[in-house]
KEROVO-521356 format. One line per 10 residues: their letters; for each residue x, y, z of C-alpha. Coordinates in Angstrom, 3 decimals. Example, Ala and Ser with C-alpha at 12.3 -4.5 7.8 and 13.67 -1.06 7.14 Angstrom:
2
as = 12.300:-4.500:7.800 | 13.670:-1.060:7.140
REM end
This chain:
557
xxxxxxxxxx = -14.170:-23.999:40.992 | -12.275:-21.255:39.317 | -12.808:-20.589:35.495 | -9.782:-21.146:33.398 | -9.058:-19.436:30.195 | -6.212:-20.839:27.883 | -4.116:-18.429:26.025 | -2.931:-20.462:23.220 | 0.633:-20.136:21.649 | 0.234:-18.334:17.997
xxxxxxxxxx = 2.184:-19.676:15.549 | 4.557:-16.601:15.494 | 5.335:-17.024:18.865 | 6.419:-20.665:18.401 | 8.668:-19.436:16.176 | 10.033:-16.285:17.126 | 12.281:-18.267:19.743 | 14.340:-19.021:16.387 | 14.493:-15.323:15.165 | 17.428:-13.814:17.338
xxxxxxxxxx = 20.178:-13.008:14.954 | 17.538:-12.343:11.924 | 14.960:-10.667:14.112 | 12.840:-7.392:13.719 | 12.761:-3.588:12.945 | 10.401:-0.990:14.594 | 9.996:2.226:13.081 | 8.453:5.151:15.388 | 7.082:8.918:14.850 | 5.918:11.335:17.926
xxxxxxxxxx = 2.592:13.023:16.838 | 3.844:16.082:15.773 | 6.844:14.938:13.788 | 3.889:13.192:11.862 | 2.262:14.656:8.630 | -1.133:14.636:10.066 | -0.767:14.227:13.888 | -0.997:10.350:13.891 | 1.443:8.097:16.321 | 2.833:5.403:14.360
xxxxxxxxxx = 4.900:2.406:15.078 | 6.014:-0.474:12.771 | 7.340:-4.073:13.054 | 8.840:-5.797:10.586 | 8.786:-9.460:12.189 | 11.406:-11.519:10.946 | 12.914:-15.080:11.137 | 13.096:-17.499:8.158 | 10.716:-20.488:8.037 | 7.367:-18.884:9.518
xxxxxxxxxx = 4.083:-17.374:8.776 | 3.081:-14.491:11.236 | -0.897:-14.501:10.526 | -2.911:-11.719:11.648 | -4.067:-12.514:15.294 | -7.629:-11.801:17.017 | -9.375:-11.589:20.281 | -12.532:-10.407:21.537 | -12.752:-8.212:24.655 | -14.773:-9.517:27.416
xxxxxxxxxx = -15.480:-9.328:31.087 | -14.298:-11.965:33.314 | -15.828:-13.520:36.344 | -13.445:-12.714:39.987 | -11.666:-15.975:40.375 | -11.086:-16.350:36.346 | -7.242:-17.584:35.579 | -5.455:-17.483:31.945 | -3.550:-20.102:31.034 | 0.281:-19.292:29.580
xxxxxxxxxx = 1.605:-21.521:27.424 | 5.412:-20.252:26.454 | 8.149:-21.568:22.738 | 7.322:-24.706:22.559 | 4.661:-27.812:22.535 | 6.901:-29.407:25.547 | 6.863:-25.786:27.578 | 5.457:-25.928:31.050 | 1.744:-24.075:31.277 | 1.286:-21.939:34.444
xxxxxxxxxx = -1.747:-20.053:35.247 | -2.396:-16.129:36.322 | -5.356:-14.235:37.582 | -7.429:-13.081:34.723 | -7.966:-8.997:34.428 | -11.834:-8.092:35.253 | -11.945:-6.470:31.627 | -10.263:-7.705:28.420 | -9.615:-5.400:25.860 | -9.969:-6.610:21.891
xxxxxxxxxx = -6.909:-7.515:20.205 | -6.269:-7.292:16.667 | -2.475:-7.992:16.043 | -0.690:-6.024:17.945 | -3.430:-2.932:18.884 | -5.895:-2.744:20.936 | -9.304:-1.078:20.886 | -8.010:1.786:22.983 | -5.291:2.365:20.038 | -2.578:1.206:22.640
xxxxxxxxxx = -0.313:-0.789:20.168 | 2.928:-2.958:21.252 | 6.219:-3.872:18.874 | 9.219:-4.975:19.629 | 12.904:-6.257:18.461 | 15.055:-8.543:20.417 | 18.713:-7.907:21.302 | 20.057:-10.809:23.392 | 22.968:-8.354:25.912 | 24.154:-10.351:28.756
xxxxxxxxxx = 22.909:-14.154:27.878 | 23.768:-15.151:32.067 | 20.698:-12.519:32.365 | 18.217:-15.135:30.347 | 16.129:-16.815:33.203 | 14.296:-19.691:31.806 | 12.225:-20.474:34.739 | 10.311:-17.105:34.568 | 6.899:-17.192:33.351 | 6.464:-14.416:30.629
xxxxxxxxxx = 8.601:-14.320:27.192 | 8.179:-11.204:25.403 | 5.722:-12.402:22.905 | 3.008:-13.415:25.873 | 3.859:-10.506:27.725 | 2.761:-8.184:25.025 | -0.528:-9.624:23.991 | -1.343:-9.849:27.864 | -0.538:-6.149:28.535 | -2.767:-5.671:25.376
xxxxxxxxxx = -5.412:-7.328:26.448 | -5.184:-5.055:29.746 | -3.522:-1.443:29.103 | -5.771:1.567:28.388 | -2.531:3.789:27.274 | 0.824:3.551:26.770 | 1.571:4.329:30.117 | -0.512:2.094:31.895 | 0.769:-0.840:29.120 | 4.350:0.398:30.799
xxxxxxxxxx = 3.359:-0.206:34.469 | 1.732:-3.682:33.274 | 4.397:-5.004:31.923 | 6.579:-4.061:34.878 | 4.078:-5.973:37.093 | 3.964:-9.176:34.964 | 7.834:-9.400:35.021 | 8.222:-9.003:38.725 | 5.335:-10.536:39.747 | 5.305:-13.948:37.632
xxxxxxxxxx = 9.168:-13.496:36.002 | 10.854:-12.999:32.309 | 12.552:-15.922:30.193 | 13.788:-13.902:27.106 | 16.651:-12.345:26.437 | 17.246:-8.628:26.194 | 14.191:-6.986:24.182 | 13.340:-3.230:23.388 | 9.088:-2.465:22.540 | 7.656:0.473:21.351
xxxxxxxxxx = 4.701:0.855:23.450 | 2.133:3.531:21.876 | -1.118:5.176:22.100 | -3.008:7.959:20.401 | -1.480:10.325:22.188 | 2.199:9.253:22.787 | 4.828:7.511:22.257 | 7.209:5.392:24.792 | 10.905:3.214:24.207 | 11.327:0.287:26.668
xxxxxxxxxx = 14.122:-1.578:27.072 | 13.974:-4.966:29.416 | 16.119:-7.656:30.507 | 15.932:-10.329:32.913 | 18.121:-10.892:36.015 | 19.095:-14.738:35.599 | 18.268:-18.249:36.894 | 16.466:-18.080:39.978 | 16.013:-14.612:40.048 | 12.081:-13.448:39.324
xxxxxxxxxx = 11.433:-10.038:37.643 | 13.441:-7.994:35.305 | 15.138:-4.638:34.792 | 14.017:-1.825:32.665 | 14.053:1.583:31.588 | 11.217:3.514:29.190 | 11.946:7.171:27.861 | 9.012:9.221:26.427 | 9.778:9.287:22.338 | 9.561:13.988:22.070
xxxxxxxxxx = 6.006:14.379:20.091 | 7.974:15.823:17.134 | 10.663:13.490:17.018 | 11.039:9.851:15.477 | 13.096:7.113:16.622 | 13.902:3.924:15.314 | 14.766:-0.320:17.157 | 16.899:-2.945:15.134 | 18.126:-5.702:17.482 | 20.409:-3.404:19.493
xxxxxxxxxx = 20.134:-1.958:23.130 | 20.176:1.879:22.549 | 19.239:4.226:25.692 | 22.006:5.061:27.297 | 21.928:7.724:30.434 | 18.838:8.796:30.950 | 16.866:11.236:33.475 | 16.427:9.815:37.167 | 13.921:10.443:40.036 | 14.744:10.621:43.865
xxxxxxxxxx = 12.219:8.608:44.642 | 10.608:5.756:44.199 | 6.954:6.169:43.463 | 5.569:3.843:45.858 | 1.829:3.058:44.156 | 3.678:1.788:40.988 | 6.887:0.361:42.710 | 9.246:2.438:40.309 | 10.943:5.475:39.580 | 9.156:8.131:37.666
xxxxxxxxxx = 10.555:11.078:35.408 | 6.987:12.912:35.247 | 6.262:12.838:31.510 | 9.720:11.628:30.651 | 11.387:8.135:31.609 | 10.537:5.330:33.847 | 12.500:2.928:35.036 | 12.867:-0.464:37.291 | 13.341:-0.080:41.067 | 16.510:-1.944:40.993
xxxxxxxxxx = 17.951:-1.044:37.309 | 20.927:0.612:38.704 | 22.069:-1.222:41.824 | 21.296:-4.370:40.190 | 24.317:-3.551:37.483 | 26.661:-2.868:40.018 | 25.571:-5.997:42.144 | 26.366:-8.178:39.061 | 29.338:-6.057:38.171 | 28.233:-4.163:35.089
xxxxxxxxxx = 28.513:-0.989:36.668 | 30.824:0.822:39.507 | 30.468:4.619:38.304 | 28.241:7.939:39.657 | 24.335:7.216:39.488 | 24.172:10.267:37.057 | 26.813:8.083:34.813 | 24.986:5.235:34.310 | 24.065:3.505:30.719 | 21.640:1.011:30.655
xxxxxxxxxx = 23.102:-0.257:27.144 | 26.702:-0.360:28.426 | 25.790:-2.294:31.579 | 23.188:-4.895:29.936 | 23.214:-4.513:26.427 | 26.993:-3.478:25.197 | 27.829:-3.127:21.553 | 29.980:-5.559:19.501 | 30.601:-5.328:15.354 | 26.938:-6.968:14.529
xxxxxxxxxx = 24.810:-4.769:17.021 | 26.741:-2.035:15.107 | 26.631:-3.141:11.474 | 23.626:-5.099:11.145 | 21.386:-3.332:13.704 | 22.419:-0.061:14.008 | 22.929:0.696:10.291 | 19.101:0.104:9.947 | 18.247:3.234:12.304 | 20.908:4.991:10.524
xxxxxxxxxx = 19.519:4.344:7.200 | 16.029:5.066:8.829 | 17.444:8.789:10.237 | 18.729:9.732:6.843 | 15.926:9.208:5.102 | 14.057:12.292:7.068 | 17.683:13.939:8.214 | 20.400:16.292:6.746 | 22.326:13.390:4.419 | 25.960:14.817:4.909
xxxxxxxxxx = 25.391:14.568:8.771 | 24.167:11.407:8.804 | 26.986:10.194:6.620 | 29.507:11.608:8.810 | 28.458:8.394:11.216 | 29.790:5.872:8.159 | 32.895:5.011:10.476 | 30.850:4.264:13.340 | 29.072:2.110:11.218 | 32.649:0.401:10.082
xxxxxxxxxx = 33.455:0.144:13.487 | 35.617:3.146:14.164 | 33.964:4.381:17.133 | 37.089:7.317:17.808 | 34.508:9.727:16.387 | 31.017:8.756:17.142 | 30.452:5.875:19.611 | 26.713:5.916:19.408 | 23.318:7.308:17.023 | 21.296:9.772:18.632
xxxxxxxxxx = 18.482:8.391:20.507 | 16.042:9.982:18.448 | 15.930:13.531:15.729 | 13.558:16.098:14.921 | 12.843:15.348:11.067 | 13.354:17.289:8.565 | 9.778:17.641:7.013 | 6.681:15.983:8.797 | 6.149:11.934:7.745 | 3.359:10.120:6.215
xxxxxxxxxx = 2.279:6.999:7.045 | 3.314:6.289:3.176 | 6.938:7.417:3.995 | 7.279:5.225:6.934 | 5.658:2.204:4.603 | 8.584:2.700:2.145 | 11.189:3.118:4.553 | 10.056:-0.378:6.047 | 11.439:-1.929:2.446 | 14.554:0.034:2.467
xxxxxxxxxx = 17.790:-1.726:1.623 | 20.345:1.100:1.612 | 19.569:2.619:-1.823 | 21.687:5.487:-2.765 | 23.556:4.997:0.530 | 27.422:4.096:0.889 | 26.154:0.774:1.741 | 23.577:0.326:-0.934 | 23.243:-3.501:-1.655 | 22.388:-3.051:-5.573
xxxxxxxxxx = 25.282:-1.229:-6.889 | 28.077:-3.591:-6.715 | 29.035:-6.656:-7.688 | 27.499:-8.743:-5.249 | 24.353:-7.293:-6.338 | 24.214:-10.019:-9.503 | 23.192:-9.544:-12.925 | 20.210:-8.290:-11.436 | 21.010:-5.372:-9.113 | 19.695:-7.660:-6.231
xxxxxxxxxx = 19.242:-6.146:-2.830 | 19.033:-9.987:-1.621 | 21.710:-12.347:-0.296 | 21.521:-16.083:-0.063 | 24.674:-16.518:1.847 | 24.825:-16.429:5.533 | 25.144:-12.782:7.253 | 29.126:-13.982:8.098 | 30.932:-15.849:5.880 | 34.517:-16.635:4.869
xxxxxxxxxx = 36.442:-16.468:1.074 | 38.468:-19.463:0.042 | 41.243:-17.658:1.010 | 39.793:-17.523:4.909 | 39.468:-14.207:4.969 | 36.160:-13.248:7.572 | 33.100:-11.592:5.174 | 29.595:-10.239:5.781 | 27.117:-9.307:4.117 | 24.938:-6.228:4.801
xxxxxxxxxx = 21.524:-7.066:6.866 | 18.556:-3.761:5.959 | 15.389:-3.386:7.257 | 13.449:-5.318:4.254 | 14.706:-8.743:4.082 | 13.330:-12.115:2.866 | 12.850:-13.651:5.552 | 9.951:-11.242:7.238 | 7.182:-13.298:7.978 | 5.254:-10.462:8.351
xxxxxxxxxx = 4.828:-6.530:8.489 | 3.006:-3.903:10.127 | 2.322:-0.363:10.110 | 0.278:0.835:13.307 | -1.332:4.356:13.042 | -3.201:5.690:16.155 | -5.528:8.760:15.795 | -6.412:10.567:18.696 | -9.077:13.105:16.645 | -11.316:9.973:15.282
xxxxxxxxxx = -13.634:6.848:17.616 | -10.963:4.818:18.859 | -12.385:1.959:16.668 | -11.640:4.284:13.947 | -8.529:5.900:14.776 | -6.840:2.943:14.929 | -5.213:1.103:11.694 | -2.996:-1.369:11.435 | -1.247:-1.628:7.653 | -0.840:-5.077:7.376
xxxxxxxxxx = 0.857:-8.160:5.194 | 2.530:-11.277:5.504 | 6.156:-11.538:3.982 | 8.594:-8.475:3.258 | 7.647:-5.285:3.435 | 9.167:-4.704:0.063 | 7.340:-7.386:-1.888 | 3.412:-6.946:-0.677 | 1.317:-3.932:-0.200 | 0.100:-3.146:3.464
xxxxxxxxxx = -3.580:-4.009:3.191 | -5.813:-1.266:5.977 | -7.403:-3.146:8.823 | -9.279:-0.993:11.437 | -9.217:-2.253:14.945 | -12.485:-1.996:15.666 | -13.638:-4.646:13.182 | -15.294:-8.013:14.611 | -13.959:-10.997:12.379 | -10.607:-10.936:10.566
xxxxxxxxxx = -9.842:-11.363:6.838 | -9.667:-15.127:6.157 | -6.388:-14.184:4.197 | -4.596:-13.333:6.856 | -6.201:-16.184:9.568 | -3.715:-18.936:11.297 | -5.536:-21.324:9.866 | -5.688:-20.579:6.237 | -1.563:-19.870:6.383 | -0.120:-22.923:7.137
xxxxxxxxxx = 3.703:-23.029:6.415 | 3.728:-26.338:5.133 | 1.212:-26.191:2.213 | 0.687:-23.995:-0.932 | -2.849:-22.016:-1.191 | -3.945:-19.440:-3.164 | -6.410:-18.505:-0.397 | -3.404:-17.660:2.109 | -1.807:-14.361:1.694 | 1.803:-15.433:3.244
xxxxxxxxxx = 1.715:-17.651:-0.045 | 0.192:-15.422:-2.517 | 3.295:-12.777:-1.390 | 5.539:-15.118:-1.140 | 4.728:-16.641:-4.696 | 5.006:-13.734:-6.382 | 8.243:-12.239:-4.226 | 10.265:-15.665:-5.170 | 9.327:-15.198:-8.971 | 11.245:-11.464:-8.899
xxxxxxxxxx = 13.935:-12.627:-6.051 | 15.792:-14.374:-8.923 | 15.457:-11.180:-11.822 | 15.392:-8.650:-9.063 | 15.909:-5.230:-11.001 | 13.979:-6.776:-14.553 | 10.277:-7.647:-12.583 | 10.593:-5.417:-9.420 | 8.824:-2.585:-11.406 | 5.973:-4.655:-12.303
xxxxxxxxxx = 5.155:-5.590:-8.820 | 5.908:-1.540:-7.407 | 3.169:-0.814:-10.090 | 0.513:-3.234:-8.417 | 2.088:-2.238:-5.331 | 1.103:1.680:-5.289 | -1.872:1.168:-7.316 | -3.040:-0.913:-3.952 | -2.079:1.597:-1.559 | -3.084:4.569:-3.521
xxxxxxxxxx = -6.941:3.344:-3.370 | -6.337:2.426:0.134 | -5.226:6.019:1.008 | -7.932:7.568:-2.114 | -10.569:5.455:0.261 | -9.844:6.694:3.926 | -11.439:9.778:4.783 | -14.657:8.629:3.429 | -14.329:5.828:5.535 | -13.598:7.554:8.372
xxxxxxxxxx = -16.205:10.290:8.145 | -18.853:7.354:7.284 | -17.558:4.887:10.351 | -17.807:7.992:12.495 | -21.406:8.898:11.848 | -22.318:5.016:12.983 | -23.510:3.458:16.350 | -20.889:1.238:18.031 | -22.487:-1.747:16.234 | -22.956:-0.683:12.738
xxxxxxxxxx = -19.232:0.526:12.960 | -17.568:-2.712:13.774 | -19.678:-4.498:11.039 | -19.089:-1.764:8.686 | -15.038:-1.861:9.304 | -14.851:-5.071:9.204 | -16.720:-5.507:5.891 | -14.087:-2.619:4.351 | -10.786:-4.312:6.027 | -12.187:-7.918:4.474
xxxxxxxxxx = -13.126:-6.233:1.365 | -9.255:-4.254:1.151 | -8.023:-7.813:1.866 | -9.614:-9.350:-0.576 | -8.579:-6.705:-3.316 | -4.976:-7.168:-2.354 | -5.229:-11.029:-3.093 | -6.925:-10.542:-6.420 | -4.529:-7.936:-7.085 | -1.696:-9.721:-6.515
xxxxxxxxxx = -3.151:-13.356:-8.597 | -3.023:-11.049:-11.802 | 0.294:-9.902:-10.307 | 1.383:-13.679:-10.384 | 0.350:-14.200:-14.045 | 1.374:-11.375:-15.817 | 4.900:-11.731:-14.408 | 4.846:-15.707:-15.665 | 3.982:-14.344:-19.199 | 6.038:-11.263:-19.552
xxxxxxxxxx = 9.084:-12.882:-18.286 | 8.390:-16.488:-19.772 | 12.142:-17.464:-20.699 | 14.054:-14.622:-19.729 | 12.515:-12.175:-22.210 | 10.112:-9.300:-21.462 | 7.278:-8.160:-23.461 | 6.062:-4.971:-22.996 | 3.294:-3.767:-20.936 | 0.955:-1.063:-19.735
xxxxxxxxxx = -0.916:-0.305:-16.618 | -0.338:-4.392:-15.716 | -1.962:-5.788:-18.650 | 0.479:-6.926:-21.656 | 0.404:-5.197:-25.049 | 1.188:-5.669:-28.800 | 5.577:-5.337:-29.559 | 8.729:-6.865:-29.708 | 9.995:-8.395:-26.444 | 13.425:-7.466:-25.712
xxxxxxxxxx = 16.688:-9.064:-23.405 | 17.290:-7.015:-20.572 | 20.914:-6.366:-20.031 | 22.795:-7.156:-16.718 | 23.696:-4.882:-14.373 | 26.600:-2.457:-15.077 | 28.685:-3.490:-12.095 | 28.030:-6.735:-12.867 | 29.112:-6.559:-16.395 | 32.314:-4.802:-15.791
xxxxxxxxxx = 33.277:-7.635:-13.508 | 32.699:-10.346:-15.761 | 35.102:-8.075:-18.088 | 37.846:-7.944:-15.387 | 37.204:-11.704:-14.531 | 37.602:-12.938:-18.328 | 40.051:-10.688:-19.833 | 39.162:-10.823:-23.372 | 37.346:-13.682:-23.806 | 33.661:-12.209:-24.290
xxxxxxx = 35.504:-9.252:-26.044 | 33.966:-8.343:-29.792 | 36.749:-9.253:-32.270 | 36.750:-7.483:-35.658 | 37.047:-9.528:-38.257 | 40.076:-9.890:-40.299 | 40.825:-10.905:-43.995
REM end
């Protein structure tokens, strides 16, 4: 009788069939366009209404015959049932033990392409490679095999698929009802360049092989770009596509551009690229970005940064909401009294008059259920090397919280179990953030400073703590080393939540009734309180708005 294993659904992938139009960012960095030679990729995972916990599972060999059950979005999905791999690889989140890590951001393209009878959504198909891929590569060729072998039922969806070593961009789509498999290109991410994913298709032409390599059963760039066998004559076979070979876009034929893929997704990379890019060129893309596409039709792919980038950087740039940019989201009057990067209104809306509105959609948002930073380390054990920077909620409201994967048990914080959407805990840290984030939401620019405070007081002993971690994890066997990261990623955890409880109360007492009393190092001190004023831009507004009515008068006798 064959074994069968059940691969259960994870809350986050039950609900990130409802994340489409809010979904996810990934952040990426080649090894040498890193500070200190580390690959990193990030995922912001968003989608209102969920909790993304921290998931875990333990490698293992498997008996020949062994099958894995799929279960897909749903309780009423259909389960199937594929041959299990002879070696499992440990899982925590989205990295494996081999530091081969997985992220990815959904873009939709042509919705006849969706094919709802194939067995893999993106979700499953990236904790199965996981479980399975030794590199990057390998994770590529996987994924590939999955799709055609067993089919794909999501919608258009780009990963970042990473090791210690490299880098890769994948793009995939399905080919319809009735139609198994998928089409797909990858391009190798240059080791001192970064690149950036926000729900929009964006390799275009890309190199091509003669030939297809027959092991794999696709076409090989050596070192460069792989792609499906059929990604080309499939577009002209459905119509997408009628040009030269040497012509052909894979985001024009499967994954075209419209005013939100430009405005909403691609403004993210943008912002992402001028953080680590000459300013004045990136700003000469602002009519792209307003849909003037005479110019500049497109971002490039990827740039060589300025100056290398820290983990740190790429932290802060996952809570980045177009500050000092021409679309910065505090400086007008939308903003609020409180220079709020946050809107509660829906992405399009309409004035009384009718006219058609939208509001601008960054990379830190509300509605994150989660965030990660992966680093991968190719000088350290691979148990060592690999961290992922973890939190639950937006990246801008919690501090990313080191967990090694090479630990053994996970932090009960950050468990499915202990985060359950429905009810309150202080022992969950999806509430603790999001307790604290919906006390500032409302006085944005008055408590944000208080919680930056607790914020890089957190990641500063995080960072102050790692290379005597790493040289001590190092010098350990293989078993002392998982206990002894998994006592320091529960004990980081653990800090965080403490951390952010006195976060919680000071902010109740400082800002009790719309005051604040003073305060030093996160502790309140002896003096006056005082009344913060309202934003400038929202002050002059209120003047235009009322004329003279809040105007001092002088008083006369």
């Amino acid at each position: 009788m064959k074994k069968i294993l059940a691969l259960a659904a994870s809350a986050a992938i039950l609900a990130a069939s409802a994340i489409n139009s809010d979904a996810c960012t990934n952040l990426i960095v080649g090894k040498k366009a890193s500070a200190d030679g580390s690959v990193i990729c990030t995922y912001n995972c968003d989608g209102y209404g969920f909790a993304s916990s921290l998931s875990y599972s333990l490698p293992g060999h498997h008996e020949p015959g062994e099958m894995i059950a799929l279960r897909g979005w749903g309780p009423n999905s259909e389960t199937h049932y594929i041959p299990q791999a002879e070696y499992t690889y440990g899982v925590v989140g989205l990295m494996n033990e081999k530091q081969v890590s997985i992220v990815e951001t959904t873009w939709d393209g042509r919705k006849e392409l969706r094919n709802p009878e194939g067995w893999f959504d993106y979700f499953t198909l990236m904790h199965i490679t996981l479980q399975r891929a030794g590199s990057a590569r390998e994770a590529i060729a996987i994924m590939d095999k999955l799709v055609q072998e067993f089919g794909y039922n999501s919608t258009g969806e780009s990963f970042a698929v990473c090791d210690k070593e490299e880098a890769w961009i994948m793009e995939l789509i399905g080919k319809g009802p009735g139609r198994k498999g998928g089409v797909w290109v990858a391009r190798r991410l240059p080791d001192d360049c970064i690149t950036a994913y926000a729900n929009s298709s964006r390799i275009q032409q890309f190199p091509q092989a003669k030939k297809i390599d027959k092991k794999l059963g696709f076409y090989v760039v050596p070192g460069d770009c792989m792609y499906s066998a059929d990604c080309i004559s499939f577009a002209r076979e459905m119509g997408y596509f009628n040009g030269a070979d040497k012509d052909f876009s894979f985001r024009e034929a499967y994954g075209p551009l419209d005013w939100g893929a430009i405005r909403y997704c691609e403004a993210r990379v943008w912002s992402f690229f001028r953080h680590h890019y000459d300013k004045d060129v990136m700003d000469s893309y602002l009519p792209f970005l307003n849909g003037d596409l005479s110019v500049n039709d497109h971002l490039p792919l990827w740039i060589k940064p300025d100056a290398p980038v820290t983990y740190r950087d790429i932290q802060n740039d996952m809570r980045d909401h177009y500050e000092g940019t021409a679309l910065d989201m505090t400086a007008d009057v939308s903003a609020g009294p409180w220079a709020s990067p946050y809107r509660n209104q829906p992405t399009n809306f309409e004035a009384a008059d009718g006219t058609k509105m939208f509001r601008e959609r960054p990379i830190g948002c509300p509605q994150s259920g989660m965030t990660m930073v992966c680093r991968m380390r190719s000088w350290l054990p691979d148990s060592v090397g690999g961290i992922t920077y973890f939190n639950l909620d937006d990246a801008s409201m919690v501090a990313y919280v080191p967990v090694y994967c090479g630990i053994n048990r996970l932090p009960d914080p950050f468990r499915r179990e202990n985060n359950n959407i429905r009810e309150f805990s202080t022992e969950s840290a999806f509430w603790m953030c999001n307790f604290v984030a919906n006390m500032i939401y409302p006085r944005y620019s008055v408590m944000i400073g208080d919680l930056k405070d607790a914020q890089k007081e957190l990641e500063d002993y995080y960072e102050s703590e790692q290379e005597g971690v790493d040289k001590r994890a190092s010098e350990l066997t293989a078993g002392e080393r998982a206990d002894f990261l998994t006592a320091k990623s529960i004990a980081y955890t653990d800090k965080m939540m403490k951390r952010w409880d006195k976060l919680a109360r000071l902010l109740i007492v400082k800002h009790n009734d719309q005051i604040m009393l003073p305060s030093e190092n996160g502790e309140l001190v002896r003096g006056r309180h005082t009344s913060p004023a309202y934003a400038p831009a929202f002050i002059d507004a209120v003047k235009k708005e009322t004329g003279d009515r809040y105007v001092r008068k002088e008083i006369k006798k």
